[in-house]
N, CA, C and O of each residue as an XYZ file, in Angstrom:
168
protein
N     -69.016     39.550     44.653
C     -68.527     38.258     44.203
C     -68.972     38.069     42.759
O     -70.160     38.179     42.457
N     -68.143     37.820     41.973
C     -68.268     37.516     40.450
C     -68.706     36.029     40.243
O     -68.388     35.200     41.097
N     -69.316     35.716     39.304
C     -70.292     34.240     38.923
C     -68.679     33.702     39.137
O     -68.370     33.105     40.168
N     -67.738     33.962     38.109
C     -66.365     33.061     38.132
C     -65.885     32.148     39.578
O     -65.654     30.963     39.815
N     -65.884     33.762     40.571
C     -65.423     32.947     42.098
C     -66.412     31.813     42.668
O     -66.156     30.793     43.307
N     -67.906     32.470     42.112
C     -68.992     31.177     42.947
C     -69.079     29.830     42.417
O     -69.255     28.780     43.034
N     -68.904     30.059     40.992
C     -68.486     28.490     40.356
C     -67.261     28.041     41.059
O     -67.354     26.921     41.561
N     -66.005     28.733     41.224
C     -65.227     28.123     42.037
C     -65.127     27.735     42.832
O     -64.400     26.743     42.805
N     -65.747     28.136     44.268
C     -66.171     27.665     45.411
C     -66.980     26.533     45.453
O     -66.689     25.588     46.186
N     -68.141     26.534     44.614
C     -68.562     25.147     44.401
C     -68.181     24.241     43.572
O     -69.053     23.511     43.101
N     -67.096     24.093     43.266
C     -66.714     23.480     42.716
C     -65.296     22.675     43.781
O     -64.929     21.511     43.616
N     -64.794     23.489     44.665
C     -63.921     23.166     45.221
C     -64.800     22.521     46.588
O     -64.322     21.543     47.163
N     -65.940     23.046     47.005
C     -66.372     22.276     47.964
C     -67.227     20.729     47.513
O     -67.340     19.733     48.228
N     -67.742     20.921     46.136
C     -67.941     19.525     46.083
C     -66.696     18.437     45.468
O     -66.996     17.458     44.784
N     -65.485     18.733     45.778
C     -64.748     17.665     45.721
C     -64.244     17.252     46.947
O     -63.898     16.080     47.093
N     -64.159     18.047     47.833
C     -64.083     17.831     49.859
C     -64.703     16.767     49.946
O     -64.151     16.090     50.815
N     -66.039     15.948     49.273
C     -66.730     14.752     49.891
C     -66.144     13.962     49.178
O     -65.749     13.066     49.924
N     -65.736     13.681     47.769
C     -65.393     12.726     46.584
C     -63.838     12.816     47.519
O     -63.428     11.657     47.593
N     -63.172     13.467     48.008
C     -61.699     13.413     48.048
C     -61.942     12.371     49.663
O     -61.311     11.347     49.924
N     -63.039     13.025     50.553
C     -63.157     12.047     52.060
C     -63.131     10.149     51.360
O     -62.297      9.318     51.720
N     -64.115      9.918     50.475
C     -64.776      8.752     50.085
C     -63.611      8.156     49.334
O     -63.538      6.934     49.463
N     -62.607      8.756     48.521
C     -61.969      8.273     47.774
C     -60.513      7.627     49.013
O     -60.000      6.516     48.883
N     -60.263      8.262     49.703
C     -59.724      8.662     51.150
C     -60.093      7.126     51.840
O     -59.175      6.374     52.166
N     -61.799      6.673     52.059
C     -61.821      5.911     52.917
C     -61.889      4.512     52.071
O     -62.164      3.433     52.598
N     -61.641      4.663     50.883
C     -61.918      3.038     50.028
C     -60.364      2.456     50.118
O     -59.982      1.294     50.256
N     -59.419      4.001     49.958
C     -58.142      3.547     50.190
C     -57.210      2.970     51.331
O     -56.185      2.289     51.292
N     -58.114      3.614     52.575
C     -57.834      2.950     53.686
C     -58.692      1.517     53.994
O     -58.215      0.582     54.638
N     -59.948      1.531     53.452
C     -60.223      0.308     53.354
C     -59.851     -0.922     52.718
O     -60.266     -1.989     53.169
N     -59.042     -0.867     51.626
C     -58.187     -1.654     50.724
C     -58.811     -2.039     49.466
O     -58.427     -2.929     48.707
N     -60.205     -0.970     49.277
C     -60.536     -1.263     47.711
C     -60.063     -0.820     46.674
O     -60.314     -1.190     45.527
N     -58.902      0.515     47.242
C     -58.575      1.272     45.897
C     -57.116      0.979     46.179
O     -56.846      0.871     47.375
N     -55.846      0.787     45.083
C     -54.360      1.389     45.583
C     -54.345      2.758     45.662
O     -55.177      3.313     44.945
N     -53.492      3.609     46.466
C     -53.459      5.295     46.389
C     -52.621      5.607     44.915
O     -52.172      6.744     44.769
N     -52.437      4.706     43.948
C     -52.404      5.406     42.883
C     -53.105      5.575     41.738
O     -52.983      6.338     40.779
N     -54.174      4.355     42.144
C     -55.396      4.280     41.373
C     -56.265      5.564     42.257
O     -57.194      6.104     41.658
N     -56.013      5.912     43.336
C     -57.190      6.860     43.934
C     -56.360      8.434     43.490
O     -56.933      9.509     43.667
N     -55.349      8.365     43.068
C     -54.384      9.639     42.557
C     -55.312     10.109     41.189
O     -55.963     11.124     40.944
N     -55.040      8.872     40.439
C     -55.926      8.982     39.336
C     -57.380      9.103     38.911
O     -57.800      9.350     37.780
N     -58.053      8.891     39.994
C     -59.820      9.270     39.931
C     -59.257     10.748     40.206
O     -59.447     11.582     39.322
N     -58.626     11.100     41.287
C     -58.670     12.619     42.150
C     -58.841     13.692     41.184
O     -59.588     14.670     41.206
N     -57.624     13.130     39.971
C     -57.153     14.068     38.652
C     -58.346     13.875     38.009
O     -57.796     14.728     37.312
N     -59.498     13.614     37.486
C     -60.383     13.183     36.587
C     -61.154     14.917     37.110
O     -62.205     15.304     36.600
């Protein structure tokens, strides 16, 4: 495994929790899903 792929992997698994949380503010009614489109992209 090359440094490149392991930065990738962590990088893709720490957005799995930010994407759950962003997920439950929108079902909770603090975010619109296009304001939560736009954190996702950040």
């Amino acid at each position: 495994m090359t440094v490149d792929v392991a930065e990738q992997i962590a990088r893709t698994r720490a957005r799995e929790p930010r994407k759950r949380e962003v997920a439950a503010q929108v079902a909770g009614g603090a975010l619109i899903p296009e304001d939560a489109i736009r954190l996702l992209q950040i």
